[in-house]
C-alpha positions in Angstrom: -1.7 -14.4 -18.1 -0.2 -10.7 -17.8 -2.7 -8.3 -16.3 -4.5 -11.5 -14.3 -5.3 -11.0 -10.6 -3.1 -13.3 -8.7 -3.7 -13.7 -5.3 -5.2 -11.1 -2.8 -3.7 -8.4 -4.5 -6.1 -5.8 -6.5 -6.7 -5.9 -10.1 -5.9 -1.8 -10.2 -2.4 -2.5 -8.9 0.3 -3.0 -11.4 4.2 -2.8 -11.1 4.6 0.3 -9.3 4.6 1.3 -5.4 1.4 1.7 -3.5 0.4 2.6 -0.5 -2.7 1.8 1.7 -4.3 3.0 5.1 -4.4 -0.8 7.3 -5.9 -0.9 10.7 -4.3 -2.9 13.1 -5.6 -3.3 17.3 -6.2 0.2 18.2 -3.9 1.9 15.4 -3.3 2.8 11.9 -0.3 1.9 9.7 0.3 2.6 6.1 1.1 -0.1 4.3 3.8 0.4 1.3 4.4 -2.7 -1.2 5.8 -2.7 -5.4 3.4 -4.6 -6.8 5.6 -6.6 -9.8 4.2 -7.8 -13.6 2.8 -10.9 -12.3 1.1 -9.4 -9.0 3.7 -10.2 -6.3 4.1 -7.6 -3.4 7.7 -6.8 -2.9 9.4 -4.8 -0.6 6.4 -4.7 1.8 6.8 -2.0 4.8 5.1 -0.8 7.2 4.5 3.2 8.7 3.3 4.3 12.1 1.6 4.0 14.2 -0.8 6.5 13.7 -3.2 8.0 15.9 -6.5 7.9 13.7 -6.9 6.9 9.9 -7.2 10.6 9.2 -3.5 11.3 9.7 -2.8 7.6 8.4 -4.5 8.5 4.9 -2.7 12.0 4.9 0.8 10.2 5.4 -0.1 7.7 2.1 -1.4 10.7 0.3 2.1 12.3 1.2 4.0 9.3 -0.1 2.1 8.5 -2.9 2.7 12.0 -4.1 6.7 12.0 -2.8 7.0 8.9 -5.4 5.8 10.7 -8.2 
């Protein structure tokens, strides 16, 4: 079963910490989660608000890269 989709989480996620632009009402957030071997999201948090996904994508670029 390892490698299987479970849930709403995508296939390209594995165990490791991602991040995603999500647009909530009026704002942006990035979304931050560690995805573990058998596609549960841990440790789910939260960023922002942020004005416009432009500066939303630039923060999860930011931490994506800060994580590396």
């Amino acid at each position: 079963m390892m490698g299987e989709r479970i849930g709403i989480t995508p296939k390209s996620w594995t165990m490791e910490l991602h991040h995603g632009v999500l647009h909530l009402g009026k704002r942006w957030y990035v979304v931050s989660a560690e995805i573990s071997s058998d596609g549960r999201a841990e440790g789910v948090r939260l960023d922002g608000p942020y004005s416009d996904r432009e500066k939303a994508e630039a923060r999860a670029l930011q931490m994506r890269t800060d994580s590396d």
